[in-house]
C-alpha positions in Angstrom: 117.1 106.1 200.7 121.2 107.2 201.1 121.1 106.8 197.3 118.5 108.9 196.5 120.0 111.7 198.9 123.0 111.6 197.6 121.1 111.4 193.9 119.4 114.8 195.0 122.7 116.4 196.2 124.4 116.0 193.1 121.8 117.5 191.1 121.8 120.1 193.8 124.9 120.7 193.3 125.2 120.3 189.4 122.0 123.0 189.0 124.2 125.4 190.7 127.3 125.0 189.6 125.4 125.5 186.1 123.5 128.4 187.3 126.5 130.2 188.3 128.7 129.2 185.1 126.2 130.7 183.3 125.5 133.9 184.9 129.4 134.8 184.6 129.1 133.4 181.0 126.3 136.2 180.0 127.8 139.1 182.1 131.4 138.5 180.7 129.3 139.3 177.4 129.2 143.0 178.5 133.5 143.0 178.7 134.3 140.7 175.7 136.7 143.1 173.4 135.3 141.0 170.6 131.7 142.2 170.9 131.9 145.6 172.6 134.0 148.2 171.3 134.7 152.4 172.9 134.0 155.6 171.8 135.6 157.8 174.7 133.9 156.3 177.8 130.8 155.0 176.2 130.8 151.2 175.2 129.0 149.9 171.9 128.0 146.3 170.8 130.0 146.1 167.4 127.0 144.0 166.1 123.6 143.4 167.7 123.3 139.6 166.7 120.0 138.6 168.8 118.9 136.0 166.5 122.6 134.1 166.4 124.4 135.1 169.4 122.5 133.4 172.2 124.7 135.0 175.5 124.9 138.4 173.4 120.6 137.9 173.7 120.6 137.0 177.6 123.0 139.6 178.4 120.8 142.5 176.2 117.9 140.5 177.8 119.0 141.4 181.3 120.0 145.0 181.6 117.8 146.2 178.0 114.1 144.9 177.4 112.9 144.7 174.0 116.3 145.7 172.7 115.9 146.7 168.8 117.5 145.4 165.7 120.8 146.8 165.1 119.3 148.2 161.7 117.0 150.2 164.1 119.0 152.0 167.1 122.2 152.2 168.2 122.9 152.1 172.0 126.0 152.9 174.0 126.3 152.6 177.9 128.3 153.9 179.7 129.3 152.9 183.6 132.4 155.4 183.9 133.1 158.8 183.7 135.9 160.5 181.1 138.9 159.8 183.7 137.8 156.0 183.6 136.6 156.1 187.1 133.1 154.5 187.8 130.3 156.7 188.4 128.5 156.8 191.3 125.2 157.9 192.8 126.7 159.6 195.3 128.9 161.8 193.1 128.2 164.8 191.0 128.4 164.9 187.4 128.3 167.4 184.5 127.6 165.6 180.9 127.9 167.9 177.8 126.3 166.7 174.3 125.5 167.6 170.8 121.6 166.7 169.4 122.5 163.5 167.0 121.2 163.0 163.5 118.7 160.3 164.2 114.5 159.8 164.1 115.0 160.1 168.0 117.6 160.4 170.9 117.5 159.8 174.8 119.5 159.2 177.3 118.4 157.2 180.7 120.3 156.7 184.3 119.9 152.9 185.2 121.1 151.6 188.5 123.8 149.2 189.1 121.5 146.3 188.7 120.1 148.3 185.1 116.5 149.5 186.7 115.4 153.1 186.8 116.6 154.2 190.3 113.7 156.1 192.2 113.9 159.3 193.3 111.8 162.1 194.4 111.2 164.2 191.3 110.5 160.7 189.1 113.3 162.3 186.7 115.2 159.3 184.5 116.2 160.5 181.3 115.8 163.1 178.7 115.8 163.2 175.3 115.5 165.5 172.2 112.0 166.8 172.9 112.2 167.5 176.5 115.6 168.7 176.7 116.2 172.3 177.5 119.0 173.0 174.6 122.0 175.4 175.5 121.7 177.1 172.1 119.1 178.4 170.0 119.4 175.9 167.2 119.0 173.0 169.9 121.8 171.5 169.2 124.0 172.1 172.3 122.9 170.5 176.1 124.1 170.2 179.6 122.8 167.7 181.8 124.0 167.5 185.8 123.8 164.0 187.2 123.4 163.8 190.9 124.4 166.4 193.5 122.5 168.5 195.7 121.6 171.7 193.7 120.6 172.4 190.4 123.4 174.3 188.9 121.5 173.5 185.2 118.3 173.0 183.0 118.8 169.7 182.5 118.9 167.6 186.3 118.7 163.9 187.1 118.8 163.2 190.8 121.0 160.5 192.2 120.5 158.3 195.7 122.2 156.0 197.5 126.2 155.1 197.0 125.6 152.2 194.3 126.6 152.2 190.8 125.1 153.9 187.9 124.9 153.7 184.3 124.0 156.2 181.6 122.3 154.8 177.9 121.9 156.2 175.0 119.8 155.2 172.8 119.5 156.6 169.1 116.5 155.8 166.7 117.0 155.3 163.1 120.5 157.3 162.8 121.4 158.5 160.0 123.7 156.3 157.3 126.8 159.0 158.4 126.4 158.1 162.2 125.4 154.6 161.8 128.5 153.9 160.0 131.2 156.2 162.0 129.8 155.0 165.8 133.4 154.9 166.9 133.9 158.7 166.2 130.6 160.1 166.6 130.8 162.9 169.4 128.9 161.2 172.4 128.5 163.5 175.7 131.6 164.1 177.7 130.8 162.7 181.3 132.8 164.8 184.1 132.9 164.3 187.7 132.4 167.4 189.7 132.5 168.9 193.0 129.1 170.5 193.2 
């Protein structure tokens, strides 16, 4: 009997020692300057390799469901704002963007654990169809993130004090954008005092 106790603590033990080696394993996917690179404050997977890169697939598996091919979309995320500070619900924020050259654009607010976050007006994202444009030739936007009032077209309500991130995801760019991703002008995220 003391051996199979101490049989079942070990494995006890073992399982999660292994469960939390490989949790830190896939989320230090997200930070590894070898697979991620920057454009301004928005982070970029230099290659989606689902079929080959096994953490690179958990780690898209976790905070992206039914993640597409690289050939397909490109998607950057982005957790801080242009000073490199994190963004938070409970902060105000003004992001300013051009419309891309792609099939299709949006851009989504995820909580820190990469869900929708509710809120009152079910508002997550907008993209190129809904978005009210600053210009005529709807190329220009402005959307607020968080903060009380709406100071523009373009709102997505914030709760809580936890963690946010912002992803954009881009639809058959074109060959120009697909191949220049680290100097394609994203949206300027700016904290302000609203």
């Amino acid at each position: 009997m003391k051996n199979l106790f101490y049989s079942l603590l070990f494995l006890f033990i073992g399982i999660s020692l292994g469960i939390v080696w490989a949790n830190r394993s896939i989320q230090a996917v997200g930070q590894n300057k070898s697979l991620t690179l920057k454009n301004a404050e928005w982070s970029y997977f230099a290659a989606m390799d689902l079929a080959k890169n096994d953490l690179q697939r958990a780690f898209i598996g976790r905070i992206g469901l039914f993640a597409l091919k690289d050939s397909e979309a490109i998607y950057f995320i982005a957790n801080q704002d242009q000073d490199g500070n994190p963004l938070y619900a409970n902060n105000s924020y003004i992001l300013e963007g051009i419309s891309f050259d792609a099939a299709y654009w949006s851009i989504t607010l995820y909580g820190e654990d990469h869900f929708l976050m509710p809120n009152k007006e079910d508002r997550y994202s907008y993209n190129q169809v809904n978005i009210n444009y600053n210009d005529s030739l709807k190329q220009h936007y402005t959307i607020q993130l968080g903060g009380q009032e709406k100071h523009q077209k373009n709102y997505l309500p914030t709760e809580g004090e936890q963690q946010v991130n912002l992803l954009l995801r881009i639809y058959k760019p074109s060959k120009a954008l697909y191949s220049n991703r680290d100097k394609v002008k994203l949206p300027t995220i700016k904290r302000v005092d609203l």
